[in-house]
Each structure stands twice: as C-alpha cells, then as structure tokens.
C-alpha positions as CSV (number, residue, x, y, z in Angstrom):
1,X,97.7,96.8,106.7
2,X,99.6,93.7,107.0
3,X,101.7,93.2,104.2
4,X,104.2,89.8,103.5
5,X,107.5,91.1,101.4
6,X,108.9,88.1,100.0
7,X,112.8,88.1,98.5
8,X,115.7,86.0,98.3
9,X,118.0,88.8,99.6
10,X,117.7,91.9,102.2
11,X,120.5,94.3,103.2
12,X,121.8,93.4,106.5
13,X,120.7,90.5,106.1
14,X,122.0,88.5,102.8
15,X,123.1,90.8,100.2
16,X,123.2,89.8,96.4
17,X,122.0,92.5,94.1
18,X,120.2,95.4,93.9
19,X,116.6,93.5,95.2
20,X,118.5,93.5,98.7
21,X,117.9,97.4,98.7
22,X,114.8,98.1,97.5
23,X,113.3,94.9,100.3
24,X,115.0,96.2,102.7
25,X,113.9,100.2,102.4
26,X,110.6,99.7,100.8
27,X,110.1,97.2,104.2
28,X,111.5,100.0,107.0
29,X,109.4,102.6,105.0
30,X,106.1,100.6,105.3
31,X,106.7,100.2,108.9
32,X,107.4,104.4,109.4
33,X,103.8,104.4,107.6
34,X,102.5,102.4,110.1
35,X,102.1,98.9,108.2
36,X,103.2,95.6,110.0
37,X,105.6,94.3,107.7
38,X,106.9,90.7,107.9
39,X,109.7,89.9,105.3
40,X,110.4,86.3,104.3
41,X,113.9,85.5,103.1
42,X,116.2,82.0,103.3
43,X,118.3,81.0,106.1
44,X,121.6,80.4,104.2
45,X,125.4,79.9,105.6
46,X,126.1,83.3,104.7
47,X,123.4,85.0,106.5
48,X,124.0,87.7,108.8
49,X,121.8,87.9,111.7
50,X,123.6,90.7,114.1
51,X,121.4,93.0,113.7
52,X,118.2,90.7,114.1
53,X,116.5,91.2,117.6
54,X,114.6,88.9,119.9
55,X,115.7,86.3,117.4
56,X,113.9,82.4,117.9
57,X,115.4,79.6,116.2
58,X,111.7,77.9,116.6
59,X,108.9,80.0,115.3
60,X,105.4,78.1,114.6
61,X,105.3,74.4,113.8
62,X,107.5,72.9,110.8
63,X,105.6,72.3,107.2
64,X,106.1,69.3,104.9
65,X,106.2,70.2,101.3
66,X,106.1,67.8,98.2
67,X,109.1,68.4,96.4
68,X,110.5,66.3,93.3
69,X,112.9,63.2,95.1
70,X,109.5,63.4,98.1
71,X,108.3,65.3,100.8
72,X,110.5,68.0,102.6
73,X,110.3,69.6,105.7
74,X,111.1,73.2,106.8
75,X,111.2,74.7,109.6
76,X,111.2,78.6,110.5
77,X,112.9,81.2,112.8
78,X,111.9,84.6,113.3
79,X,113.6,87.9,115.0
80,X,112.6,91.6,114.4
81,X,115.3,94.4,112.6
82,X,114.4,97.9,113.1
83,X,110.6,97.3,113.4
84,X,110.4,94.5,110.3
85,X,109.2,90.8,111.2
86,X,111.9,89.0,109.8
87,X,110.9,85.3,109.5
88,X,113.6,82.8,107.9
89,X,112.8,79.2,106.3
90,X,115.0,77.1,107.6
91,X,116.5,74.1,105.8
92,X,120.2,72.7,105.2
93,X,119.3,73.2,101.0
94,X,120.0,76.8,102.0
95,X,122.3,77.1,105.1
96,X,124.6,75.1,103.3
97,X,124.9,78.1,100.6
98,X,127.4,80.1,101.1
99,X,126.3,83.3,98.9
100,X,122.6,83.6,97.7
101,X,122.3,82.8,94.4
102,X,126.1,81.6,93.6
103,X,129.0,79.9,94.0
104,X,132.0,80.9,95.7
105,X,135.9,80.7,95.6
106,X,135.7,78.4,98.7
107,X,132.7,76.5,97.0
108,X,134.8,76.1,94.0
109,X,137.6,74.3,95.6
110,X,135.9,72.2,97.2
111,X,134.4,71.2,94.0
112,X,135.9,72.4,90.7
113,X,132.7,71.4,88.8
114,X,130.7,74.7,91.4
115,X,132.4,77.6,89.2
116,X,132.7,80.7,91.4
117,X,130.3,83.3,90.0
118,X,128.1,80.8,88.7
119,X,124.9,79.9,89.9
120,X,123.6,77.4,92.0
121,X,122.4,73.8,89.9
122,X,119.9,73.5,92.2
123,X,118.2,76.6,91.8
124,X,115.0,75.6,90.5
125,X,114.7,73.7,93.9
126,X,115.6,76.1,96.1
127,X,113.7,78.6,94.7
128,X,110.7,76.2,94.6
129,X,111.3,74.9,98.4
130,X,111.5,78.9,99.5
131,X,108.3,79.6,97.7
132,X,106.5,76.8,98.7
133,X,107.4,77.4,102.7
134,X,106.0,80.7,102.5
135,X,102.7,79.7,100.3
136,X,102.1,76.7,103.2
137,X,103.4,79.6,106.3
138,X,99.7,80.7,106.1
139,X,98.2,77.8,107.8
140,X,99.6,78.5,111.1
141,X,98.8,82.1,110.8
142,X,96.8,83.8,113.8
143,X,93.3,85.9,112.4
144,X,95.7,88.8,113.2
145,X,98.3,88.3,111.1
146,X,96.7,87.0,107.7
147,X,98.3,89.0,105.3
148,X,96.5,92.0,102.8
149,X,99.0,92.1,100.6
150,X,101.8,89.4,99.4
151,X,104.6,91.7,97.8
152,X,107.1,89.2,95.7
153,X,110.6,90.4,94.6
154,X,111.4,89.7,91.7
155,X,111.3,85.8,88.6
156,X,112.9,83.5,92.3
157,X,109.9,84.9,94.2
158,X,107.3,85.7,91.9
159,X,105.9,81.7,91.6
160,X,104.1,82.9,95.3
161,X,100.8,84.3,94.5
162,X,100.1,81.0,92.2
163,X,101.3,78.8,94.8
164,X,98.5,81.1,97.4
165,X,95.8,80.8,94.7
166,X,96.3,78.2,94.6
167,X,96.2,76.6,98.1
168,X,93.4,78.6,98.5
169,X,91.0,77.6,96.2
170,X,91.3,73.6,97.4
171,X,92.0,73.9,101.1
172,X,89.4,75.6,103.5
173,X,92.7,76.3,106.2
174,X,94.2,78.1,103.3
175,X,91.1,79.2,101.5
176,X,90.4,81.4,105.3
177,X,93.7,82.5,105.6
178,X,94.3,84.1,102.5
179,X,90.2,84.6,102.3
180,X,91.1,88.9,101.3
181,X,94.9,88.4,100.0
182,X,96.1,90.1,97.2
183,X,99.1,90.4,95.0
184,X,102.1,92.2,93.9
185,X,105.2,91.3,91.9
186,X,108.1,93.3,91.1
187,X,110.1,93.1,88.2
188,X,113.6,93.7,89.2
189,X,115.0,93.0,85.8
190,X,113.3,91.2,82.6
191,X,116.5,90.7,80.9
192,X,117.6,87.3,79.3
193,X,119.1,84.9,82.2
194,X,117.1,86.7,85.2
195,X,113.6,84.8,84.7
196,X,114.2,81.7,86.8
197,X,111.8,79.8,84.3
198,X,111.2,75.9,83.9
199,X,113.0,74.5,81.1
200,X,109.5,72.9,79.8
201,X,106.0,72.0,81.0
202,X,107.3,68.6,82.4
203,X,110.0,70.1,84.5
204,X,107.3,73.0,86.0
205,X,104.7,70.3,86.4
206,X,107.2,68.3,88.7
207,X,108.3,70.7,90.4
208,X,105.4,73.1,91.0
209,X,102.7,70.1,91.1
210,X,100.1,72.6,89.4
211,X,98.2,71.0,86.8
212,X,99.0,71.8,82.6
213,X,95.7,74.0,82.6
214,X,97.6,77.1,85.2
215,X,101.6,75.9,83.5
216,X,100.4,76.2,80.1
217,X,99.6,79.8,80.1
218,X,103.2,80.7,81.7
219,X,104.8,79.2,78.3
220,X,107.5,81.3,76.5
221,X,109.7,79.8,73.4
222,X,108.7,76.4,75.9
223,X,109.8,77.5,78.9
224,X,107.7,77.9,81.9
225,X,108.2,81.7,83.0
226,X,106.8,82.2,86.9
227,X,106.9,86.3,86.0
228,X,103.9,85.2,83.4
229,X,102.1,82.8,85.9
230,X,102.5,85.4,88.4
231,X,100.7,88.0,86.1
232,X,97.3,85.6,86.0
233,X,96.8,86.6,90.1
234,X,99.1,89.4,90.9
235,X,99.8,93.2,90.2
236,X,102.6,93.2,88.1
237,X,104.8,96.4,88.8
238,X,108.8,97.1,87.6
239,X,111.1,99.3,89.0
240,X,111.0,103.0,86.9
241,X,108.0,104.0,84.6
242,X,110.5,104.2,81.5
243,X,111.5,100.4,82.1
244,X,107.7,99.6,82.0
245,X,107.5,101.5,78.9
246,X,110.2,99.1,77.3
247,X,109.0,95.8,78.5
248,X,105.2,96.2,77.6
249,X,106.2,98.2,74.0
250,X,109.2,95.5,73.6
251,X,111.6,98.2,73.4
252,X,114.1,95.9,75.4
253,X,115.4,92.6,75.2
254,X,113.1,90.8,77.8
255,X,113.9,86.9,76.1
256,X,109.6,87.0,75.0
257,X,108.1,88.3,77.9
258,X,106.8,91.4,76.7
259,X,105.4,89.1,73.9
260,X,104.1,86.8,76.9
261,X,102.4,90.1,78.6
262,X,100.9,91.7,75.4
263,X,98.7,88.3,74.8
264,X,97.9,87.9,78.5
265,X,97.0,92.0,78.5
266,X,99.1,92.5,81.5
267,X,100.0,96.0,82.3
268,X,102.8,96.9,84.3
269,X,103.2,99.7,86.8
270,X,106.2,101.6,87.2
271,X,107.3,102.4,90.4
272,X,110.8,104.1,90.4
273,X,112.9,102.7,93.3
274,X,114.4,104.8,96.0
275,X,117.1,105.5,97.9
276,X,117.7,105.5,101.6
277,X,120.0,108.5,101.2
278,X,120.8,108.0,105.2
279,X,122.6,104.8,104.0
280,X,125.1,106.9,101.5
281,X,125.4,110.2,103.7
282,X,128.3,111.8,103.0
283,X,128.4,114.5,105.7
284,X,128.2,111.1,108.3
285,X,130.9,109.0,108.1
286,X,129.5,106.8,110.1
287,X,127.0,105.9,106.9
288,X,129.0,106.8,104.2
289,X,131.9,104.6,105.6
290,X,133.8,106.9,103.5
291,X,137.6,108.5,105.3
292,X,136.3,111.7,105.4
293,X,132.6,113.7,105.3
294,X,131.4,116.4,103.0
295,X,128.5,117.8,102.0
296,X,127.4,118.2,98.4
297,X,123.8,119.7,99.0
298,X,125.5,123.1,100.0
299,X,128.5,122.8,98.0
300,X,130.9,121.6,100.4
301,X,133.0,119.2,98.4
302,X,137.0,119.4,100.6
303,X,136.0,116.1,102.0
304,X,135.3,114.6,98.6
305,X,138.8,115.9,97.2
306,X,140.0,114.4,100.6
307,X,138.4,111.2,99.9
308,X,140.3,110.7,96.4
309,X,143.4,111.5,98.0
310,X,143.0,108.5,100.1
311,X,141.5,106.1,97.3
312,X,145.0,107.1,95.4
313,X,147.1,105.9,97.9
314,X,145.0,103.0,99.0
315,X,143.9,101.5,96.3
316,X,145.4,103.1,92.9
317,X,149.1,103.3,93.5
318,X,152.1,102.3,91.1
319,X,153.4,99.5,94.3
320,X,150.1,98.0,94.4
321,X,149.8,97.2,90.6
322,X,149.6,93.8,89.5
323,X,148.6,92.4,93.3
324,X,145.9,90.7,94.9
325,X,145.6,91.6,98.4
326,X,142.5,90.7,101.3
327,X,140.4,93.2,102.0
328,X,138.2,91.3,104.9
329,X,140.0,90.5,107.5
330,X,137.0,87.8,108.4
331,X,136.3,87.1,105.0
332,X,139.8,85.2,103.3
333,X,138.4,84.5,99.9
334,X,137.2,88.2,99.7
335,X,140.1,90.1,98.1
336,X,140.6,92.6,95.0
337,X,143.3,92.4,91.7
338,X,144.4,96.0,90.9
339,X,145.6,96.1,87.0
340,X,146.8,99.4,86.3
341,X,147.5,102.4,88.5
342,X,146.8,106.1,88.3
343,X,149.5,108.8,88.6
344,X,149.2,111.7,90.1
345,X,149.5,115.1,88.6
346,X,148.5,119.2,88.8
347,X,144.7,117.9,90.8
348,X,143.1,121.2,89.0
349,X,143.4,120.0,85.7
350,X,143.0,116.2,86.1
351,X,139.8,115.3,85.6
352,X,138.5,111.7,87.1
353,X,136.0,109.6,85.7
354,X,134.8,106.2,87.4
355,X,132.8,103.4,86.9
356,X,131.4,100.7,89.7
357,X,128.9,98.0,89.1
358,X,128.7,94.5,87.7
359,X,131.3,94.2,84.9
360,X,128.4,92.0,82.7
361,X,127.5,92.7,79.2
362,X,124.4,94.2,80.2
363,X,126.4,97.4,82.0
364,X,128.0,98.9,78.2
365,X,132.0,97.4,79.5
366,X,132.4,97.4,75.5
367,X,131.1,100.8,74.9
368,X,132.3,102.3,78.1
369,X,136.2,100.9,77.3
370,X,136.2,101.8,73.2
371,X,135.1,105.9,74.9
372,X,137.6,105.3,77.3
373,X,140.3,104.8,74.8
374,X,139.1,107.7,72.6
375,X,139.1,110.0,75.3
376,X,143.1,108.5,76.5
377,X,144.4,109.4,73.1
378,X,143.4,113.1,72.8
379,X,143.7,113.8,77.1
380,X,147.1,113.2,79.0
381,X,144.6,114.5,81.8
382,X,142.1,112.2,82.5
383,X,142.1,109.5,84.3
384,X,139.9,106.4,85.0
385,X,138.5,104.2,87.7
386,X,137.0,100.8,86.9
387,X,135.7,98.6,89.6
388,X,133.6,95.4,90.1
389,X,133.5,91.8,88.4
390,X,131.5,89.5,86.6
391,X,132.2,87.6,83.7
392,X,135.6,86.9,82.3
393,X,135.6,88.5,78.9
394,X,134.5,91.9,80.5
395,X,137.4,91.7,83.0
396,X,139.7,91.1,80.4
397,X,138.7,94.1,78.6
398,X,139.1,95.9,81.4
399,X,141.8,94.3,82.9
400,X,143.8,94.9,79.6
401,X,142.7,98.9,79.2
402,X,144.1,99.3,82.5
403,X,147.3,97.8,81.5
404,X,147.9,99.6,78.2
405,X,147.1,103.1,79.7
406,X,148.7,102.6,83.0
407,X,149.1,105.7,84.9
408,X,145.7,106.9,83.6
409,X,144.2,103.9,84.4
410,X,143.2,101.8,87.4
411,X,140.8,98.9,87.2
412,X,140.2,96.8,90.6
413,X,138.9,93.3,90.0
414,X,136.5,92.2,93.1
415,X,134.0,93.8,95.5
416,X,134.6,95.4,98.4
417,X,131.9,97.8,100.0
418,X,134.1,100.7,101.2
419,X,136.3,100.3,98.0
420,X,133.6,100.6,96.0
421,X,132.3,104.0,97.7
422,X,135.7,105.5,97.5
423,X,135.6,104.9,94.2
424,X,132.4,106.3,93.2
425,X,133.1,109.3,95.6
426,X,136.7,110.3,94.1
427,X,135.5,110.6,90.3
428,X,134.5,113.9,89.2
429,X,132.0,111.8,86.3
430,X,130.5,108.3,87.2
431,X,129.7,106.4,83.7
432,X,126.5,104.3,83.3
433,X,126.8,103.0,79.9
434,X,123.7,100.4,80.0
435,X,122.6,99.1,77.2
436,X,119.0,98.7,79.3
437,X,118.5,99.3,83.1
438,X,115.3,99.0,84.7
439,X,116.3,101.8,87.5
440,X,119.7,101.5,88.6
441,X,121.0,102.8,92.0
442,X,124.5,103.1,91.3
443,X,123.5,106.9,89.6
444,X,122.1,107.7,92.9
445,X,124.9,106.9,94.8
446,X,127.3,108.9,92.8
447,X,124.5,112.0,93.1
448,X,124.8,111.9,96.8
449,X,128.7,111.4,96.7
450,X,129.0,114.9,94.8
451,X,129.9,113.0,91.3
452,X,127.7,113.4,88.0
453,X,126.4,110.6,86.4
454,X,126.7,109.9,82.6
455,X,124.6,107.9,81.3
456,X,122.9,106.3,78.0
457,X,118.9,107.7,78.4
458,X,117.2,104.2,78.5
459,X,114.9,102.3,81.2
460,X,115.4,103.8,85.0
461,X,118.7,106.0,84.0
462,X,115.8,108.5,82.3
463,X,115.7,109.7,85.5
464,X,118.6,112.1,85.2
465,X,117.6,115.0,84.1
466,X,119.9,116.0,81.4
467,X,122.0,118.5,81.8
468,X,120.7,119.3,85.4
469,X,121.6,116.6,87.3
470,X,123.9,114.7,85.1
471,X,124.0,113.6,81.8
472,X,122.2,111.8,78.8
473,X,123.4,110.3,75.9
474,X,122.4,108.2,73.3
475,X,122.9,106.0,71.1
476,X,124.7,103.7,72.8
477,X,128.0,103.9,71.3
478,X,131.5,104.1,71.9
479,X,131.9,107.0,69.5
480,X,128.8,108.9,71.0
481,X,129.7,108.3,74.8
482,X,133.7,109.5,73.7
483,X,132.0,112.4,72.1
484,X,130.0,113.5,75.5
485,X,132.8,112.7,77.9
486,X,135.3,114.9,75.4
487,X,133.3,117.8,75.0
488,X,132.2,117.6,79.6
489,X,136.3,117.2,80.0
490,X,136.9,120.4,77.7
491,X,134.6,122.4,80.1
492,X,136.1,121.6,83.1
493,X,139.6,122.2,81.4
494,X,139.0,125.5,80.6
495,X,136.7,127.0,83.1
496,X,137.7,124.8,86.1
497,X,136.0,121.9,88.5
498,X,134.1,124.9,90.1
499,X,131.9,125.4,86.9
500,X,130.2,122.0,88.0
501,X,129.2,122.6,91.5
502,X,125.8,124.2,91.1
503,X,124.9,121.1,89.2
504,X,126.7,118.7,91.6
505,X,124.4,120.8,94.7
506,X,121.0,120.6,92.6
507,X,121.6,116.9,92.1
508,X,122.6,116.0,95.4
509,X,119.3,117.5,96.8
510,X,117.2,116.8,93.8
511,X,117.3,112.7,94.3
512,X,117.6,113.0,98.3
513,X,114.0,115.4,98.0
514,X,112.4,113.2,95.1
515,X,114.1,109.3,96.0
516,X,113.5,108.8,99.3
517,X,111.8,105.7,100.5
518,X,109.3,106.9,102.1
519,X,107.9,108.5,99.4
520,X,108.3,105.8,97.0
521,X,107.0,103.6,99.5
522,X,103.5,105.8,99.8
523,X,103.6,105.0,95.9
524,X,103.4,101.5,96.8
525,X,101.3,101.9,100.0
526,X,98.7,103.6,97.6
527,X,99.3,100.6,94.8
528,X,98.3,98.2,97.3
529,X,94.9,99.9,98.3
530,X,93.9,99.5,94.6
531,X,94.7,96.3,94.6
C-alpha cells in the first residue's frame, strides 16, 4: 500500500511535540509491514537532516500555489531515513523558522514583538502553503506512487484531504491521481488553542479559496475549524479509545468540536499511540542516553539508583541553585534555570517523586504543586523533581515551590533531552496530573525507566492499569492527589523500595509487550483497509 503521512514535525527530523513521535514510529512501523511510506514535513532553519540518505535538494518540478498577497511557488527535496520517503517543501516562509511552530530566544531579540514561546503570526499561512504543496504534489506523481491512503497529523495538517477532494473533483490531472485515495486524520489533541481554525468564513475563504458551500460546514462559535472540514472526506481517528470517548460524549473541553462532530455524525476511532521502547531502552545506553543501564523488566534497578546519583550532582545540587547554565554546546540559547535543590539524605528512606512535561495549564501544575506542598509538610523524606516550561504563571508556581522547600525541592526551568531522561529515570513516582490527555507518552517513558506513574484516570492516562502498573486517581484535586501520594510514600516507608519492584517489572514489560509500534501500527494498517 502506498500511504502519504503528512505532519509538521518528525523525530530526527524537526521535533516539537508529541506528533513528532507518533509520525515518526507509526512511519518506520508501516515500512517493517511492508508499506512504502512517504512522509511530508517543511523544510525549516531548524531542520536536521543528518540522518536523511541519498538526500536531493531538487525532487520533481516546483508548484505555484495561490496564496492571499498572489501566487507562490515551492519547491521540494527528498532523501530516505531508515526506509521512509522523506520529501520536504521547500520555501524561505519556513527555512527562515527557526523552531516549528514557535518563536525563539534568538527570534525574540531580534525582534521583541516575536515572544519566545509564542507562536508564529503567520501560522495560518504557513500552515496553508504546507498543505497546499502537498495537495498540488500529486500532479507530478508517477502511476506507481499515487497514494492509497493520505494519513494527516493532527488541526496544521488536517485541511489536506479537503484541499485532495477537492482538486480532484475539478481537475482530470488531479482527479487520476488521487482517482482511489482515501483519508485519515489524527486528532493529536482537541483542546482549546490546538485547532488551527480561521478566525471567520472570510479569512478561510481567502486563504483556502474553497467556496462558502465546503467553509460553511467547518463553522464553530464562527470560526472555520479544518478538524471539521476534514471530517466531511476523511476517517477521523484520536490517539487512545478513552480520549474518543470524551470528545464525541463532550466529556472534555474540545472549544465546540464535539458539538461540531455530534451534528456532522462523525465518529471517531481511537487508536492508542505507541512507543518505540528501543528509543527509551534502559539496559542500552546508547538509546536511553542515560549514564548508566539497567533493566527493569527483570528487576534489575542498580543502574537506575546509579542514574539518580548522577542527576543529584549534575543537575540538583545546593552550588547550582539559582543559575542558568548551557546545556548545548551547539545550541547557545538552549540552557536550563535550576530554582531549588535537593539534599541528600539516608537513600532507603527518601522517597523521590518527579514530574517532566510541558509546564501549561493543561498538565494539573496547580494541582500537582498544592499535593506537593501537602505531602512537604507531613514528610521531611520526600523529595521532588519538576522539569520543563511553558507559560509564565506555571513557572512561577513552580519556580516558587522550589524556593520555599529548598532541599526537598528542585525545579529546572528549560528542556534538555538527557536532562529530562535523568529526571524521569531517578524518581521512584512520576506524576501525571492532567486535567485531560488524549494519550500521553510521558507515562510510558517513566514505565520503561523503572518509575511508576501517577496519574488522574482521564483520556489516554486510562491506560495504566491501577494498581498494577501505576496508579489512578481521581478527582482531580490537590487534596485527592496529596491523599494518593501520602498513603504510596507510607508504604515504601515502612516496608521499603523493594515492596515496589514486582509492580515496577510487570509495568516495564506490560507497555513494551502491549505499546509497541508495530502493533499499533497493524491497528492502523487494518484502519486503512476499511477505509
């Protein structure tokens, strides 16, 4: 089958979010199953392309678009990366970016009006330009590689199947090359501020060029919503059965679009994403990238203790409180704030408890840090690991936790990839307070690093079985999270970290057995056949 994966982001490649995973593992996973797979993705300033092979700079003949300001033309380049197509569009809009979807330090002082962390003002365009390109890529497509199935990642790709459906059905090039195409669009997240809509029908109209008849039924509280468009041509899947639930029952805050999908009678398929465990492997620290290996699938867990040892002197020390150093020797605006520290103490009765992910209101930072506080006022021996960024008033809180309980507390402002393992690998407990998650990987990761998850039981964090391979709460409170972690802390206190290692050995192989790509990807491989 030849199948097009289109996505603004692809590990390896140009990393952003999550999506980056789950195009780049579902895409090598398809190819083990014998599909050619041909993955469509910008060509920004930040792309890395040292692990594309055979890679041309010219690949097929340029396209001219219509685009609001005139007509644009892109160009594309193509290479191959462990047995994917990989074919960039190619215009200075994006190789002028120096992250995918926002702003940087360097960006921002060059102009103080492009806010690091922000997004892009021109995203409507860029999106529209990327979408576009590959929509118009099929007319100088060979018989042999007219695609079966067009697989969009998520509300900055999903506008593709209406742009196809549309090109097909008033061009004869178009109409032959997409003559048996059919659709698929993930839902990476539904949540308020990740549906790349058009302000209103005269903003879509400009920039799509479709006509009111195909805008109008995409309209949400006036917006233009491309994830409702998308649903008129396209399976519509998300990432974990439970999130599905949510969106199409409107158990979660989806800013109208389950409202949008109940009047089209869309269904949505849940899919839950995988993991490429060989990515993570802790007994390989050559994929781990952690300082020393162990293996939690048979209970060998030295390495891990090792591990923490080294994250304590490295990156949670009393000196290194209050500093900003670089952590990317070719990357000078990459660097992490550590507020806090964490001393050390008698290691069998400490017990440590980390969090890494986006520090956004989404993630619980407000529930996690009031449980955080109950559980530092009762227990001179725990101690906790914050780690990641996002918007200012979640740093703060953070930021200032870490202060007031220093020596039980470490927060590190910033991202950093082997930070961020260590991290997850030294806590005994990894917390995933999310008030919704459509899958989440970050649970994963801590599974196959030896630590238990605890988490709220909503959208794609269902997935832990509770009690067995981590730990469910809900609601989604401060008090009720303070109550689990209190009552998990007691039990290691009293019957020691060894009580936990049958759990941490089922979990460990539980999600390596039941996550791995390639199975997912057979869910998808079967998906498309229906389609």
């Amino acid at each position: 089958m030849n199948i097009w994966v289109v996505s603004r982001e692809y590990a390896g490649i140009a990393e952003a979010g999550g999506v980056k995973n789950v195009s780049c593992s579902l895409s090598e996973s398809l190819v083990r199953l014998g599909h050619n797979v041909t993955l469509f993705i910008p060509l920004y300033g930040c792309t890395d392309l040292s692990e594309v092979e055979n890679f041309s700079c010219f690949w097929k003949k340029p396209v001219t678009l219509d685009l609001p300001g005139g007509s644009v033309t892109v160009s594309f380049a193509h290479g191959i990366m462990k047995g994917v197509n990989i074919v960039l569009v190619c215009h200075k809009s994006f190789s002028v970016k120096r992250a995918v979807y926002t702003y940087t330090s360097e960006d921002e002082e060059e102009n103080p009006a492009h806010r690091k962390g922000h997004g892009h003002e021109d995203v409507n365009f860029l999106n529209t330009l990327f979408q576009k390109a590959v929509a118009c890529y099929g007319s100088l497509c060979q018989f042999e590689e007219r695609p079966e199935v067009i697989h969009s990642q998520d509300a900055a790709c999903a506008m593709v199947p209406v742009y196809v459906d549309s090109l097909r059905n008033s061009d004869s090039v178009f109409a032959r090359a997409y003559k048996n195409t059919k659709f698929c669009v993930t839902i990476h997240n539904a949540g308020p501020g990740y549906h790349h809509q058009f302000n209103s029908l005269e903003e879509a109209r400009i920039f799509t060029g479709l006509p009111d008849s195909i805008l109008e039924k995409g309209l949400n509280d006036g917006c233009v919503e491309p994830f409702l468009l998308a649903a008129l041509c396209s399976a519509v899947t998300t990432v974990s059965p439970e999130y599905a639930m949510e969106i199409a029952e409107s158990k979660t805050d989806t800013a109208g679009l389950s409202e949008g999908y109940g009047r089209l009678g869309t269904r949505i398929i849940g899919i839950t994403n995988g993991i490429d465990f060989e990515r993570y492997n802790p007994s390989d620290t050559r994929k781990s990238l952690l300082p020393y290996a162990f293996n939690p699938r048979v209970r060998d867990l030295e390495g891990k203790y090792e591990c923490r040892r080294v994250f304590l002197k490295e990156f949670a020390s009393r000196e290194r409180a209050g500093t900003r150093y670089n952590v990317d020797a070719k990357d000078p605006t990459n660097f992490l704030e550590q507020y806090g520290w964490l001393d050390e103490g008698d290691d069998s009765q400490l017990v440590y408890i980390s969090y890494h992910g986006r520090v956004v209101y989404q993630k619980g930072i407000d529930v996690m840090a009031e449980a955080s506080e109950k559980l530092l006022a009762v227990d001179p021996d725990v101690r906790f690991i914050f780690a990641g960024q996002g918007s200012i008033e979640q740093e703060n809180a953070l930021k200032n936790l870490a202060e007031k309980y220093a020596g039980k507390c470490v927060y590190l402002k910033g991202y950093d990839r082997y930070e961020a393992r260590l991290c997850v690998a030294a806590g005994d407990f990894s917390l995933h307070p999310s008030y919704f998650e459509p899958c989440g990987l970050e649970d994963f990761i801590a599974q196959s690093f030896g630590t238990i998850p605890v988490a709220h039981a909503t959208g794609g964090l269902c997935k832990i079985i509770d009690d067995e391979t981590g730990f469910l709460y809900k609601p989604n409170t401060g008090s009720e999270l303070g109550k689990t972690l209190l009552s998990i802390v007691q039990i290691m206190h009293s019957a020691g970290r060894g009580i936990f290692k049958p759990m941490i050995s089922y979990a460990s192989k539980y999600v390596h057995q039941t996550y791995s790509w390639d199975k997912v990807a057979f869910q998808y491989e079967k998906l498309y056949s229906e389609i």
